[in-house]
N, C-alpha and C positions, 0 to 999 in steps of 0.2 A: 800721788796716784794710788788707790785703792785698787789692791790684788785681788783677783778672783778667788773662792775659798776653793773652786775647782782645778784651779791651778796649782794648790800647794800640794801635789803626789812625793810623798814620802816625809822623812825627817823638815823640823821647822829651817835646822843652822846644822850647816856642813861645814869643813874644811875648805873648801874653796868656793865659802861665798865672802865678798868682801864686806867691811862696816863701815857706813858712811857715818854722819852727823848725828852727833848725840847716840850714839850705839846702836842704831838702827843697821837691819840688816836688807845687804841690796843684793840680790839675786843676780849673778851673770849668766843663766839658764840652768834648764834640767841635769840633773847628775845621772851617771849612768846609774848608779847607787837607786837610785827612783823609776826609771826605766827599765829595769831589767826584770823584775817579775814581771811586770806587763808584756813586757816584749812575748816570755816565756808563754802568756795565757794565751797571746795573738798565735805563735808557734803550733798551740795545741787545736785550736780553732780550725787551724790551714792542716792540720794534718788530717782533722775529722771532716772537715767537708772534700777534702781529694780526698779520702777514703769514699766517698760516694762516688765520686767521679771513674775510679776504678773498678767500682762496682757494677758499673753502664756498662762497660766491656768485658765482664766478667771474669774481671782478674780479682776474684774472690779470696783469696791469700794476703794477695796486696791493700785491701781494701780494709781487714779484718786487721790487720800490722797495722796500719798506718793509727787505728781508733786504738786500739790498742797503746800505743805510740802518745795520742792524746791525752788514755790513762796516766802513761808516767811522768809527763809534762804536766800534768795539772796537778800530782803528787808533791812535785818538783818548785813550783813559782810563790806556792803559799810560802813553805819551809824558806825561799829564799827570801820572800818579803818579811818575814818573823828575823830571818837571821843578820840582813843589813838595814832592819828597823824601816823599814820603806811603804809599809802600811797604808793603804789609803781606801777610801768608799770608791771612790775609781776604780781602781784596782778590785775590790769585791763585786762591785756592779758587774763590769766586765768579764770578772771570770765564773760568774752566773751565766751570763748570758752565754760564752767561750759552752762552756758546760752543758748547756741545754740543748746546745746543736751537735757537738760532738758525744753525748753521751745518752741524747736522747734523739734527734732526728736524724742523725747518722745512721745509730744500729738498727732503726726503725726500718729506715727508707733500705736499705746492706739487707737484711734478714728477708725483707719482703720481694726484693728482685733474687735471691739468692734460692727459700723456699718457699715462701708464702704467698708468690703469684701464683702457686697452685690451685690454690684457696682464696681464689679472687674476696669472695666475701669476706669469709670469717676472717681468711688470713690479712687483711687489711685492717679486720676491726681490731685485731689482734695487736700489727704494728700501731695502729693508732692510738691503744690503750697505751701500749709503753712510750709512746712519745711525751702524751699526756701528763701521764701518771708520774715523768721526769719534770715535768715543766712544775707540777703541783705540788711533787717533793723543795724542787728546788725555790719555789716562793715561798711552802712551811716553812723551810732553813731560814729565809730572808727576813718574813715574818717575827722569827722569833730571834733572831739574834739577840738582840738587845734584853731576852727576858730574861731575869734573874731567876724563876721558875722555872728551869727545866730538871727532871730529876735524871733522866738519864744523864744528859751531858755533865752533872754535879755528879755523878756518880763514875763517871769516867766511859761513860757508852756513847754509843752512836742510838739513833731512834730510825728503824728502818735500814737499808741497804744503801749506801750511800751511793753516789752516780757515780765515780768512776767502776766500783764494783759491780755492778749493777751491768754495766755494758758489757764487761768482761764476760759474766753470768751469762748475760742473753746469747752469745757465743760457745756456749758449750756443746750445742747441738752439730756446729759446724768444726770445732775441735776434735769430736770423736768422729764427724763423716771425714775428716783430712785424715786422720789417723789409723782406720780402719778399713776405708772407701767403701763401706756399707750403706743403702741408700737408705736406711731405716732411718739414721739420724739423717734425712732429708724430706723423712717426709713431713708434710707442709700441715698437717694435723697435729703433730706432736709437737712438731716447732712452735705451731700457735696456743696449742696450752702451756708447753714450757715457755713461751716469751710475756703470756698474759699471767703466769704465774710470779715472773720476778718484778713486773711490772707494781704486781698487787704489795709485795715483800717491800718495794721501794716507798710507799703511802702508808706502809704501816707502822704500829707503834710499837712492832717488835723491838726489845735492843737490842745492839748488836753491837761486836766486840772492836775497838777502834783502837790506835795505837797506843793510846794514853790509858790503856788496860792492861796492855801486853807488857809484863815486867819480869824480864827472866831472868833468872839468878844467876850472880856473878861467876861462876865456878863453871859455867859452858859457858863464859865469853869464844874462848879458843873454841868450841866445837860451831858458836853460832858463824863464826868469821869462816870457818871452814866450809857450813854449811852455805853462807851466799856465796862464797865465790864455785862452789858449785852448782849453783843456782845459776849463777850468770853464764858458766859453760855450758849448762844445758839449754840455754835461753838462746844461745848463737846456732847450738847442734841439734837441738829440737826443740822447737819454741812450742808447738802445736800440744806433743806430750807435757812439757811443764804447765801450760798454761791451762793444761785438762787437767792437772794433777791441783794447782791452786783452786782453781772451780770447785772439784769434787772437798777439799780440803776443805776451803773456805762453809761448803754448808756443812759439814759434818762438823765444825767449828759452833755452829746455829745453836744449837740444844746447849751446849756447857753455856755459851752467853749468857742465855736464859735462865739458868742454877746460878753464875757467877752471879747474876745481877739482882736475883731474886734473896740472894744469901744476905749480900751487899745492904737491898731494903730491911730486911729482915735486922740484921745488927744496927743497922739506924735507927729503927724504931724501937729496938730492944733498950737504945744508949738514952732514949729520949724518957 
């Protein structure tokens, strides 16, 4: 009986599959070893679409956590399919798709019931740029996997603002009205150029700085361990302030990218 290629999610030969005739290898079902980033992408999915759900009754807090929430799950399922070798197109398909609703129709539909029905018009074209402009990021990514031409990713960048960032981003307007309770960061004009602003950042060719850049010297290992775990204590005591603090961090981070990555070319071509 010929296997489905869609069926083989993860590793070809595990520990607990048995060998029949001639060393042929017989499956006795899925491992959790194969299942488990997946599980994680579904996890991320259900927390961005009840993030809209809580957004209908405007438990705006809850809403903005939960997509939030999605961010670190979807940080989370890749790193664990790399680490128990569990890899599959399944797996990527799905957490495309996981991705475009949680980090693109989520904050969309969140942002527009939150300020942007002010601005019926504009603020709608506004959400609707960024949904978009996720869906087009995330088929460039898919597009070009496979190409061996990318110079950013060879050079250790990202190209644009990647989508869980990107969500976090479109939230900063509603970060500083939580933390301030100013309506200014509510109104529904400024929300829609700052929403259609990161939307644009997401389709662009900007690069942008990704883990596989960030290498910091051994000698603040102790100060960097010091430094999450108080990161996680403020993330429990005030999540609102940290998560305004990585925002604003994050683009002021923008501009070195830009020199690191531009030096980066510059000594390649100089080597060539």
């Amino acid at each position: 009986m010929m296997m489905d290629p869609d069926d083989r999610i993860g590793p070809i030969a595990a520990e607990d599959e048995a060998t029949g005739a001639q060393g042929q290898k017989v499956r006795r079902g899925l491992t959790l070893r194969a299942m488990l980033p997946n599980a994680i992408t579904a996890a991320a999915l259900c927390a961005g679409l009840t993030g809209i759900r809580f957004a209908t009754t405007e438990e705006w807090s809850v809403a903005v956590a939960l997509i939030v929430l999605a961010g670190v799950l979807d940080g989370v399922d890749g790193r664990i399919a790399r680490l128990l070798n569990a890899q599959s197109r399944f797996g990527a398909e799905l957490d495309s798709l996981a991705d475009n609703v949680s980090f693109g129709v989520a904050p969309a539909l969140v942002l527009f019931m939150w300020a942007l029905d002010d601005l019926p018009r504009f603020g709608w074209f506004a959400a609707l740029a960024f949904a978009i402009c996720m869906a087009l990021r995330l088929a460039r990514f898919n597009a070009q996997i496979d190409l061996d031409d990318q110079p950013h990713k060879l050079a250790g960048f990202l190209t644009g603002i990647p989508a869980p960032v990107a969500a976090g981003l479109s939230f900063l307007p509603f970060y500083c009205w939580t933390i301030t309770g100013s309506d200014v960061f509510r109104d529904p004009l400024y929300v829609a150029i700052w929403t259609a602003a990161i939307a644009f950042l997401m389709i662009s060719n900007v690069a942008t700085l990704s883990w596989a850049s960030i290498r910091p010297r051994r000698q603040i290992r102790l100060e960097l361990i010091a430094i999450a775990g108080l990161f996680f204590a403020g993330i429990i005591l005030e999540p609102w302030w940290v998560l305004a603090g990585i925002s604003v961090g994050y683009l002021a981070l923008m501009p070195y990218g830009l020199w690191k990555y531009s030096r980066i070319k510059r000594q390649q071509q100089a080597d060539r």
